[in-house]
Structures are given as structure tokens and as C-alpha cells.
N, C-alpha and C positions, 0 to 999 in steps of 0.2 A: 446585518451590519457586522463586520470583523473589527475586530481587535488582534490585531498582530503583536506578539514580544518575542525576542530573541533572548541568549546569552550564550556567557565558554561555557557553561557547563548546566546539567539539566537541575540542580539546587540551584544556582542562582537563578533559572529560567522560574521553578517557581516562586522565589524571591520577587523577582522582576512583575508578576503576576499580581501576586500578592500586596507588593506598593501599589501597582496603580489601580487596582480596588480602591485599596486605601486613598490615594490621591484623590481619586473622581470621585468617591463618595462624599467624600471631605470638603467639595467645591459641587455644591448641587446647580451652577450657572453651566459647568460643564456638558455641553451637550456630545450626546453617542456620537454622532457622526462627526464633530469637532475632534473628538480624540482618536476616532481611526482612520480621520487624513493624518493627523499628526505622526501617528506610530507608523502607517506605511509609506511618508513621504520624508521625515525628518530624520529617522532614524539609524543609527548603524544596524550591519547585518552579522548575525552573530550564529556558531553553526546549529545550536539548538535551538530550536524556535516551536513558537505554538498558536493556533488559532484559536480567539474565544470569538462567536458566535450566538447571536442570539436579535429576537425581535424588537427588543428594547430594552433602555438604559439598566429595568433592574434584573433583565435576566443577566446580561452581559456583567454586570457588577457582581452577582452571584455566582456564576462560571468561572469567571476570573478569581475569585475567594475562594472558592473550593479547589480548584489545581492549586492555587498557593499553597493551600494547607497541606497537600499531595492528596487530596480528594480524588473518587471518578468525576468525570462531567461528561454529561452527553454534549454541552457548547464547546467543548474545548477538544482542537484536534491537532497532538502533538506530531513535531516533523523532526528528524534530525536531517541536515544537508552537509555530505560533506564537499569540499569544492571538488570540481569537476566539470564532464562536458554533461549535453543532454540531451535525449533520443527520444524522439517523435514515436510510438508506436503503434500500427494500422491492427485491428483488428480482422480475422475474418469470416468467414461463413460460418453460421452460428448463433452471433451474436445481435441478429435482428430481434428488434419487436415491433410487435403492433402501434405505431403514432411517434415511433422514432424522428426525433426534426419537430415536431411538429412546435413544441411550447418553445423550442428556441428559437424554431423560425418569426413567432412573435413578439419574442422580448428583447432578438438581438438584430437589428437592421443588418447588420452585416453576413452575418449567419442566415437570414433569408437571403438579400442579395445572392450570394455565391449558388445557396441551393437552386435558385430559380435559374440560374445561369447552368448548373450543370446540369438540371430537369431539362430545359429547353436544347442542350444539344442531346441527348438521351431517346426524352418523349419520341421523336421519329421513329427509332430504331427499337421501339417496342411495341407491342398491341394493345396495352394500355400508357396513358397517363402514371407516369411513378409513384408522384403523391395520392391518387386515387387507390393506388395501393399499398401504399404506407401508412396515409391518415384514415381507411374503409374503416367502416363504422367493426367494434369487437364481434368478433363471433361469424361476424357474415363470409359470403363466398367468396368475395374480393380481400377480403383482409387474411384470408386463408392463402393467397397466393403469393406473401411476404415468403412465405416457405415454399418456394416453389425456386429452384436454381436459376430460372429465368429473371425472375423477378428481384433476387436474392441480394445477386452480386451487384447489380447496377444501385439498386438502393444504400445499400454499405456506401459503395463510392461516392455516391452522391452525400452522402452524411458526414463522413469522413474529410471529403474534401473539405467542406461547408464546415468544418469543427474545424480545420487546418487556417481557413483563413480568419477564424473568429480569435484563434488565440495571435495568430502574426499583426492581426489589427490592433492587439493589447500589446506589442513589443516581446514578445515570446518568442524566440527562433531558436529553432534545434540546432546541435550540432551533428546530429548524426542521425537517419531514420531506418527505418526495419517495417516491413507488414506482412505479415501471415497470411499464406496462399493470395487468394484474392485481394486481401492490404497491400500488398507489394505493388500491386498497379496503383493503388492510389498515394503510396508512396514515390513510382517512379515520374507520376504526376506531378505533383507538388515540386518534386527536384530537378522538374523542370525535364525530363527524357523526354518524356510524351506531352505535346499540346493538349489542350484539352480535348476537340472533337478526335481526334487518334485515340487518346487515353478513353473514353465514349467507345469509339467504334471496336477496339479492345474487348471492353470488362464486357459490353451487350454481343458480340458475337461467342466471348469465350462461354459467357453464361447461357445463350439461346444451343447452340453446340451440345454443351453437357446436358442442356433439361433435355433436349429430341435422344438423346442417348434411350434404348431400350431399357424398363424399370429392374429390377432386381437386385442392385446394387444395397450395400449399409456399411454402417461404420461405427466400430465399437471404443471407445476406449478403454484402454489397460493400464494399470498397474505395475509397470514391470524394469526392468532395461532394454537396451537394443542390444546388445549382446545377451542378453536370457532368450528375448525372443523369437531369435534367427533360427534355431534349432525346428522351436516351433511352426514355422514358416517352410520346413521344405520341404516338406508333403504338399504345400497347396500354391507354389511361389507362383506359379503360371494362374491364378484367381484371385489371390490375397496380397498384400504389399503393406509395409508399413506406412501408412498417411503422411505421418507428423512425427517428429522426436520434439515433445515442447519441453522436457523434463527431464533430469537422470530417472526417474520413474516413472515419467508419463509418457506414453506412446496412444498413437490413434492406429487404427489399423481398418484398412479399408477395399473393399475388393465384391465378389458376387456374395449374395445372400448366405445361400445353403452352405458352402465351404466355412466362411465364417462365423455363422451361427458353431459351427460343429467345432469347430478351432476355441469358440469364445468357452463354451462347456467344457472342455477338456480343462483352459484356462481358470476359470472357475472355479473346479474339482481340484486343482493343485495350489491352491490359495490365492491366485490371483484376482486382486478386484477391477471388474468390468463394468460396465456400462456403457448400452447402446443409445446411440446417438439420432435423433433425429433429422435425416437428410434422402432429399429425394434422388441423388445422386451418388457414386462411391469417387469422388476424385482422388488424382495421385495413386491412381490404382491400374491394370490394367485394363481395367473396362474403359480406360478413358482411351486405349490405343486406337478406334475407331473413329474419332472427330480429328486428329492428330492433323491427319492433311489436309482437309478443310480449313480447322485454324491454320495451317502455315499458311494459306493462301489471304487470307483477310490480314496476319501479322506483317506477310511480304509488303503489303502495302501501303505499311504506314512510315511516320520519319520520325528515325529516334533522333536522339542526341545524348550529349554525357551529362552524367549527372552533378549539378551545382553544389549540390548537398549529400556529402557522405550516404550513401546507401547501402547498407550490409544484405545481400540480396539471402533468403530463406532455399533460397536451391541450392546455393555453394556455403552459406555459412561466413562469409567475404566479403569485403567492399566490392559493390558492381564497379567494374571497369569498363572504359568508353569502350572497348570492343566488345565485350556484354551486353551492356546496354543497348548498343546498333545490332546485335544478332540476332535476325526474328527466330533461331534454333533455341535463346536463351527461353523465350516466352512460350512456346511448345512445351521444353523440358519443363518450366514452371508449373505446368498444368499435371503432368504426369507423374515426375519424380516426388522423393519424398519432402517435406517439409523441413529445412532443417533450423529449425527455432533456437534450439538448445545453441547448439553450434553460431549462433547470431548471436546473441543475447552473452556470451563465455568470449566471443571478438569484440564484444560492445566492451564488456568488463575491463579484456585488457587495453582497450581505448581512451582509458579513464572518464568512462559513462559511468557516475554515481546520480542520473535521474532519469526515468523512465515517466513518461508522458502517454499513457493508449487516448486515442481519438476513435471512438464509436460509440453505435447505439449503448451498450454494457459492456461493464470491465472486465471481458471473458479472459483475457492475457494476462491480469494482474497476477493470480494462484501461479500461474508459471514464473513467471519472471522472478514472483517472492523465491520459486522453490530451486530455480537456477542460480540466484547468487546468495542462496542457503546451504546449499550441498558442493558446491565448489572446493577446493582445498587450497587454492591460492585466494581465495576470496576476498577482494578489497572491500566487502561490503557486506552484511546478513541479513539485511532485512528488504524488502521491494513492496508494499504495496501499503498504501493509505487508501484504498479503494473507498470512492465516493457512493454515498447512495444516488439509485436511477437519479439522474437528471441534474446531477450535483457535479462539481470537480476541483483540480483545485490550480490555482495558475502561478502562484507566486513563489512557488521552491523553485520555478524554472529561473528567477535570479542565477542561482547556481556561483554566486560569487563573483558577476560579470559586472559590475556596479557602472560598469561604463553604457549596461543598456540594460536599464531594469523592466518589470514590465511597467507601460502607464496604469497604474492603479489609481490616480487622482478622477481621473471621469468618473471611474465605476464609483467612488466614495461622494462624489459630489460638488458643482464648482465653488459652491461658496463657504465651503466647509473651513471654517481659522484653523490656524495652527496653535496646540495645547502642550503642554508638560506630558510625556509618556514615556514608554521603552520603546528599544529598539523591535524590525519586525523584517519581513518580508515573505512569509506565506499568507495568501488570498486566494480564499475558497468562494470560487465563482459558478453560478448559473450555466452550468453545460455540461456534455454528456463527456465526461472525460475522466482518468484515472490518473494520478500521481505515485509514482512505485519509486521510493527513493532510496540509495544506498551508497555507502560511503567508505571510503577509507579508513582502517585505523592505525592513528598518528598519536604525537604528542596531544595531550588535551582530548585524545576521542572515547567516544563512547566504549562502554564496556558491554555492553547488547551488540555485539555485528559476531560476523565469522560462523564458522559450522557449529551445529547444534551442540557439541559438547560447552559445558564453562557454563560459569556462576559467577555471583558477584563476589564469591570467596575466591575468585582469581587477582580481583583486584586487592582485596582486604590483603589477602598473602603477600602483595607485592608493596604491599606501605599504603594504597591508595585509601582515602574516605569512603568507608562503606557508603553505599545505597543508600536513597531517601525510607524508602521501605525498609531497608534492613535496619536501619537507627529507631526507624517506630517499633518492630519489634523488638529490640532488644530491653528487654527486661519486664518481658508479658511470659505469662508461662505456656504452656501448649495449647492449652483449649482458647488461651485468647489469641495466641499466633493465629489460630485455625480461623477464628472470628474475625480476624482483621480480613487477612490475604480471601477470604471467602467473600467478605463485603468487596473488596477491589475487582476481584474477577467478578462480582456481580454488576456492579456499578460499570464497566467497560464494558460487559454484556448487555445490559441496556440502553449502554452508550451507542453501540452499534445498532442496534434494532430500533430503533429512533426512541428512545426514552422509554420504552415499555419496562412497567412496574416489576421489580421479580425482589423476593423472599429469601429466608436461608432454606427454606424448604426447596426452593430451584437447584439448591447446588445437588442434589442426587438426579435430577434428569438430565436427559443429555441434550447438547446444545442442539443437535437436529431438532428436539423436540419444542424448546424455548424460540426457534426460529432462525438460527443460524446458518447460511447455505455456505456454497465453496467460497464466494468471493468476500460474503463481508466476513469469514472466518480468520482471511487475512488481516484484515480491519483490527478483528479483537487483538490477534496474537500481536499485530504491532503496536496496539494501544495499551498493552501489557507491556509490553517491551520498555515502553518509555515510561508506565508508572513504576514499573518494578527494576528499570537499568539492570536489566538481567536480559542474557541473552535465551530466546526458546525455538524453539525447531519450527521450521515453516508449514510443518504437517503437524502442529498443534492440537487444533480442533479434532483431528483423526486418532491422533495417536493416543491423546487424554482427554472422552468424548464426553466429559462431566465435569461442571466446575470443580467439585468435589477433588477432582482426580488434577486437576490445575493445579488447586491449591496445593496438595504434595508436592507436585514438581517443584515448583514455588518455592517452597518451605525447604526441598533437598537440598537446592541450588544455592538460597542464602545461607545457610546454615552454619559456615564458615564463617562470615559476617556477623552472626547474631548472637550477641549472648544470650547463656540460660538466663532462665525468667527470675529473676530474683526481684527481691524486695527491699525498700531501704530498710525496714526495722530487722530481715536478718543481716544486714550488708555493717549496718550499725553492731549488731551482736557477736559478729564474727569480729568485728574488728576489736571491740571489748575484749574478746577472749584472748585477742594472741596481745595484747597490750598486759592482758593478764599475768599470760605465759611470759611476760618479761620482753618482749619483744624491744625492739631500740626504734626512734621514730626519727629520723633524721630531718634535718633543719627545711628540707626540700621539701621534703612528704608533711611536714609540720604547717609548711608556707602553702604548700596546694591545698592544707584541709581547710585553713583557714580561708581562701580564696573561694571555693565550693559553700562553706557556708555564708558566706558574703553574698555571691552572684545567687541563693536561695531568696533572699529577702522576697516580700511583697507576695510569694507563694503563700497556700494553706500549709502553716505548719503543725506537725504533730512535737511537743515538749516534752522531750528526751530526760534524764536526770541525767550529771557527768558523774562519769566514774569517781570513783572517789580517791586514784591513783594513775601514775603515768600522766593526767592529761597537766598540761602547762596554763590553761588558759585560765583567768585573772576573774570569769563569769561565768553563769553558767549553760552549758553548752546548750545549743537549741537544734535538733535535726531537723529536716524539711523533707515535705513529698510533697506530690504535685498531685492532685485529685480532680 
């Protein structure tokens, strides 16, 4: 059950947190699902918002109390939305696994409906049943041929579609779509180019095509730029090509075996990190020049039309245009050219797309997307991926400001559910295989976490703004307890992401590979730091500072500006004694503020000070206060 709260700003969001614990605990008639129709049907919508989650009233009560106090919570999953459009994004080859569909096709009628619809125009055009090899029992021979490019691409689609109509039945519509290699058909789908059995007779010829293709093809990814790696490419340009540019540093590279293997070693040996990819084909490569006329023969056949829905096509970087979209020459080059993601995702930006939406089996596009509107320089936005774990997602940042078509969240919460006393809301983290990568503007009011990896929240302090939630907790700890604090935060969001798993301070010297952190939920962490610590961090986080340990310093650089040194009241008291000593003058102002600070102490543990015995004006005898 969610509990959705929004605010202007992420202190009052954990404000807003923090009352309505208080409220609902304080009213035990109040039932869970009473107060999260309320907050996602009653409410205004505010740009920081947060989901608390949980299986019952006293976990959700507990979630919600500890973000108030700016605790981690593994229930609680923080969004910033700034307004804007929002983009549908298709995963693609890759990102199968074994029994993909399958628990949504039972818990959501609608989400089955679509899949059986696109299985039954499919099924003919393959040698097996789809979901026979999607749902094959682990390990066996049939569930071995999910990786098989035959089997591959048709299943994506079928998934993909089937997640497409599940969120358009919750009142979700994009404003703009994008899909990676083989996404892009089920993007052209959906936007209505291709019918359904065309968009079928498509994805299962282009995929039967590629698998007959002779085997020895692979495909590595790098580490690198597309201009670093052109050099390296023209020894072998006639074998090797670059696949994909999903990233200013991410490239795929994909072509015959042997040249590549020998390419990736040289790679390698000059500091590039690589990693080979498993695929039983090299697409977007020249080994793909051999099916080229075949496919043109099955693409001539079929009937486009233009697209409904903005489609920024991955071969040009561009919105397709109606003469794109009818040119079966577009759908050839698709298969052979390179991927251009980077270039889609940088037109998305300036489209004013501050929401990313991926639809498939796993959120393989999320790590890119974060790291394209991270390293940008015009960047409206720095952060992109709240990546869901398997089988989880989230639908209600797709609002995006539209209030004129929100998503229906009343069914999913319940029909009988009253209307209660809460905060505002509108993220809902739903049952489906989908990822949420959001990013935003910064305007008046906005966050101080976006934009490129450089900056602290000493950028804001410098400019006049309110320190940090963080940075005000540390201020007046001394090092070893800074160290203790920001160590317990990165842990708590480390376990937050790994589903609640237990970790110590003894965890912050291993590195997060080893605590169980992979590419995509590392996104996860770094944005769930983001919004505890309102500190901006690099999208290549987890890589670049592979230790909590080593977090923590970032951390602690970055406020630092923000933070005072750690002092104490009884020397804060003694200093001040001395220059009162020295004769100092205390003016009528500073005389009225000391008086107000000991006033606003009351009802604290105090420690009893004695008053000087000169300088002070006061008629009693002074009492200092600390908070213990």
C-alpha cells in the first residue's frame, strides 16, 4: 500500500512525512488504505514528492517517521518531478529473462489480454509457442532459447507492448517515445505506424533473418567516447562497427569474433573498461549486410503510416517523420546502422522531457539515460533513474504536471476506500516491470542535486540558500561523528536498495560489488542519496567511489561549505565569556537574540551554567542549554 506526500521543497517534504505519521498514529480508526486513497486522490501535487510503502499500517507509520526525521527507509522512495513532457522508453535486446510476463500476466487482466493478443498474431510465425519459451521451466532447453535472437526480439515485443497498454489503461500517455534497436518497432507500434500483425510480421522476420545468419559474431561494451574510438576502428572498419552510442562513455561495439576479441585486448591494455556481452548475433554490424535484401523484401510489404505520437527514431537521433516512417529503406538501415541512443535521449532533453518511463523485462536503459542527462552541459536536469526492483515500477511521476489527466490510481488503492486528512502526493509505485528515470529543470524553487557532476550544497549555502537537511545535522558534530552519521546514511540507502538486507559499519570498507550492488540498482543508490543528502553526485557513483567508506568523503567534501566545525555549547559559552571579558560591547540586537535562544531552549536537558559575574545585564541567573 503507498502513501504518497509531496512539497516546494524536500524539508517541508520531510515535514509533510513526519505530520502525517503523527496524524494517523494519533487516530488508530484510521485505516492504511483510507489514507492512501486520500493522499493520491485529494491532494495537490507538489515538485518533491515521496513514496512510503509498506505491508501494513505499522510498517508504513514507521517509514513515514523515519524520512521525517531524514532517516534512510528501505519504504520510502524519494522522486523529484520537474514539470515537463514524458517519454515512453522500449528497451532492447539484452534485457530478456527467463518468465518475463508472466506474474503480471496474472495479477493484471489487462496486461494479459494484450500479451495473448500479440502471442496469437506471433505464434504462427514462429516454431514454437512464445510463452512456452518465455515461461520454460529454469535451466531447461526451451528456456535456453529466450537467448536465442529468434526467440529474443519477438518476446521483448510482446512484453513491451503488453506493459504499454497496462500503463495507457491506468491513464498514463506519453508524450514522446524512443526504443533501442529492436524497441523502436514496438515503439513504432504503439504510435500507431505499424498495425499490429505488420508490426508481428516485422520484429519475427527481422529476428528469424539475424538468428540463420552464420555464428561468429559478439559484441563488447566499452568505456570510452565515439570520437576516442574511431581511431581505433580503422584497422578493422570492414568487420567491426560501433553498435550503440548509449552514453558520452558508453559505446557497444559489435562485428566478427576474432577482429574483435583482438580490438577489445588492445582496449583493455590502454585502460579501457570492457565487457563482453552475451549475444548470439553481432547486429548493427557488417555481418548483418547478408539478410539486408531479404528483409527489404518482407519490410516492402507491409503499410506504414505516420506516427501519432512523437517518436525520436535511434537511427537518426530525430523525430521520425511521415516519410521515415513509410520508407521500408528506414527499417533496413535500423537493423544495420548504429544505435544512436545518446543522440535521442540529448533531442528528448531539449524537448523538455523531464520523465523517462523504460517498458520491459529489466531496466537495462535506466544506467544510460541517468548518465546522458548527467554529463550534458546544458543539462535541464541531473539525475534519471529511480530504477525499480525486478518486477516492480513506478507510474504516478508520469502526472508530470498534467492535472488535467492524472493517472486513475483510485481502482489500484480500492473502491471503498473514504476520504481522510493527509498530504499532498502523486507518485505510485505499481506491480510491473517498468522503470521511472526522472529529471528536471532547475528554476526558481528547484533542487540543488541536478546538473553535471561538479557542485555541493556549499553552492547553495554561498548563494544565501538554507543549508541541507544533512548539512544542518552535521553541523556541530566533530569529524569522527560527521564520519558516523553520513556512513549510517550511505548505509541505510544501501540497504534500502537491496531490499532491506542488514549491513554494519563494518560494510563501509567493502565495496558495493561485493554488498550486492549491480549497474542498475547503483542508479537507485546514487539517487536515493541524492534526495537524502540534496547534494548533487555523479552518475558514475558506485564506479568511481566503489566503497561506502569512499562515499562518505565525497559527501563530507561537498558539504563542507555548509557545515560548521563541530563545536560544542560549553566552548561556544566560553568563548563567548572571554571576549565579554575582553571588554567586548553587546548590542541591544545581539542582547535580544541571546535572550530569544535561551527562551526557545526551555523544556530541553539543560546543563546550569553560573553567569559571569560582569558584562551580563540579566536580572537572574543565566541557564545554558544542550540537547542530549
Amino acid at each position: 500500500m503507498p502513501w504518497v506526500v509531496s512539497a516546494r521543497s524536500p524539508a517541508a517534504l520531510r515535514a509533510q512525512a513526519r505530520r502525517l505519521a503523527e496524524h494517523v498514529a494519533a487516530d488508530p480508526a484510521l485505516r492504511a488504505q483510507d489514507v492512501a486513497h486520500a493522499l493520491a486522490t485529494t491532494r495537490a501535487v507538489h515538485r518533491h514528492r515521496a513514496v512510503v510503502s509498506g505491508a501494513d499500517r505499522d510498517q508504513l507509520l514507521a517509514a513515514a517517521l523515519r524520512f521525517g526525521r531524514g532517516e534512510g527507509s528501505s519504504g520510502v522512495t524519494p522522486h523529484d518531478a520537474a514539470p515537463g513532457d514524458l517519454a515512453f522508453v522500449f528497451s532492447g535486446q539484452g534485457s530478456q529473462r527467463n518468465g518475463m510476463g508472466r506474474a503480471a500476466a496474472e495479477a493484471f487482466p489487462v496486461f494479459g489480454r494484450a500479451l495473448r493478443e500479440v502471442c496469437a498474431a506471433l505464434d504462427p510465425l514462429l516454431e514454437r509457442p512464445l510463452t512456452s519459451v518465455m515461461w520454460a521451466a529454469p535451466d531447461s532447453d526451451e528456456a535456453a532459447l529466450l537467448d536465442d535472437t529468434t526467440y529474443t526480439q519477438p518476446a521483448l515485443f510482446a512484453v513491451q507492448v503488453a506493459l504499454y497498454r497496462l500503463f495507457e489503461s491506468w491513464g498514463v500517455a506519453p508524450d514522446h517515445l524512443v526504443g533501442h534497436s529492436v524497441g523502436e518497432i514496438s515503439a513504432a507500434h504503439v504510435a500507431g505506424v505499424l498495425g499490429l500483425r505488420d508490426a508481428c510480421t516485422l520484429v519475427a522476420a527481422r529476428s528469424r533473418l539475424m538468428g540463420a545468419l552464420p555464428p561468429g559474431g559478439a559484441m563488447v561494451a566499452v568505456r570510452i567516447t565515439e570520437d576516442e574510438v574511431l581511431p581505433w576502428l580503422a584497422e578493422v572498419a570492414d568487420s567491426v562497427a560501433v553498435a550503440a552510442v548509449n552514453g558520452p562513455h558508453s559505446l557497444v561495439l559489435s562485428g566478427a569474433e576474432e577482429p574483435l576479441v583482438a580490438l577489445t585486448d588492445r582496449l583493455a591494455a590502454a585502460g579501457h573498461k570492457t565487457r563482453r556481452l552475451t549475444v548470439s548475433t553481432a547486429p548493427h554490424s557488417p555481418l548483418m549486410e547478408p539478410m539486408l535484401a531479404a528483409f527489404r523484401e518482407v519490410v516492402e510489404a507491409l503499410s506504414f503510416s505516420a506516427p501519432a505520437v512523437s517518436l525520436v527514431s535511434t537511427v537518426t537521433g530525430r523525430p521520425l517523420t511521415e516519410a521515415e516512417a513509410r520508407d521500408p529503406e528506414h527499417w533496413v538501415r535500423h537493423v544495420r546502422q548504429s544505435v544512436r541512443f545518446r543522440d535521442a535521449i540529448d533531442r528528448l532533453r531539449e524537448a523538455r522531457v523531464t520523465g523517462f518511463l523504460e517498458l520491459g523485462a529489466e531496466p537495462a536503459l535506466t544506467p544510460m539515460i541517468d548518465e546522458c542527462l548527467s554529463r550534458t552541459p546544458r543539462s535541464r536536469g541531473g539525475r534519471a533513474a529511480e530504477p525499480a526492483r525486478r518486477g516492480v515500477g513506478a507510474a504516478g511521476p508520469a502526472h508530470r504536471g498534467r492535472p488535467a489527466a492524472p493517472p486513475r490510481r483510485a481502482g489500484r488503492l480500492g473502491r471503498g476506500a473514504a476520504r481522510s486528512a493527509g498530504c499532498a502526493a502523486s507518485h505510485v509505485r505499481v506491480p510491473a516491470a517498468a522503470v521511472l528515470a526522472g529529471a528536471g529543470a532547475r528554476g526558481p524553487g528547484g533542487p540543488r542535486c541536478r546538473g553535471a557532476d561538479a557542485g555541493s550544497a556549499g553552492d547553495a549555502a554561498t548563494a544565501g540558500a538554507e543549508p541541507s537537511g544533512l548539512a544542518s545535522r552535521l553541523s556541530g558534530l566533530d569529524d569522527a561523528e560527521q564520519d558516523a552519521l553520513v556512513l549510517a546514511l550511505v548505509l541505510a540507502e544501501t540497504s534500502a536498495v537491496l531490499g532491506g538486507q542488514e549491513l554494519s559499519a563494518d560494510d563501509g570498507h567493502r565495496t558495493f560489488k561485493e554488498l550486492g550492488v549491480n549497474s542498475v540498482n547503483a542508479v537507485e543508490l546514487r539517487n536515493r542519496l541524492i534526495a537524502a543528502a540534496e547534494l548533487r553526485l555523479p552518475a558514475t557513483l558506485v564506479y568511481d567511489y566503489p566503497k561506502p567508506n569512499a562515499v562518505v568523503r565525497l559527501v563530507r567534501e561537498r558539504l563542507a561549505p555548509a557545515v560548521a566545525p563541530g563545536r560544542h555549547v560549553a566552548s561556544l559559552v566560553a568563548e563567548l565569556d572571554a571576549l565579554l571579558a575582553a571588554g567586548a560591547e553587546v548590542p541591544a540586537e545581539a542582547m535580544a537574540r541571546l535572550k530569544a535562544v535561551t527562551a526557545g531552549a526551555r523544556g530541553r536537558t539543560v546543563v546550569p551554567i553560573p553567569a559571569p559575574a560582569r558584562r551580563w545585564t540579566w536580572r537572574r541567573p543565566v541557564t545554558r542549554t544542550c540537547s542530549v
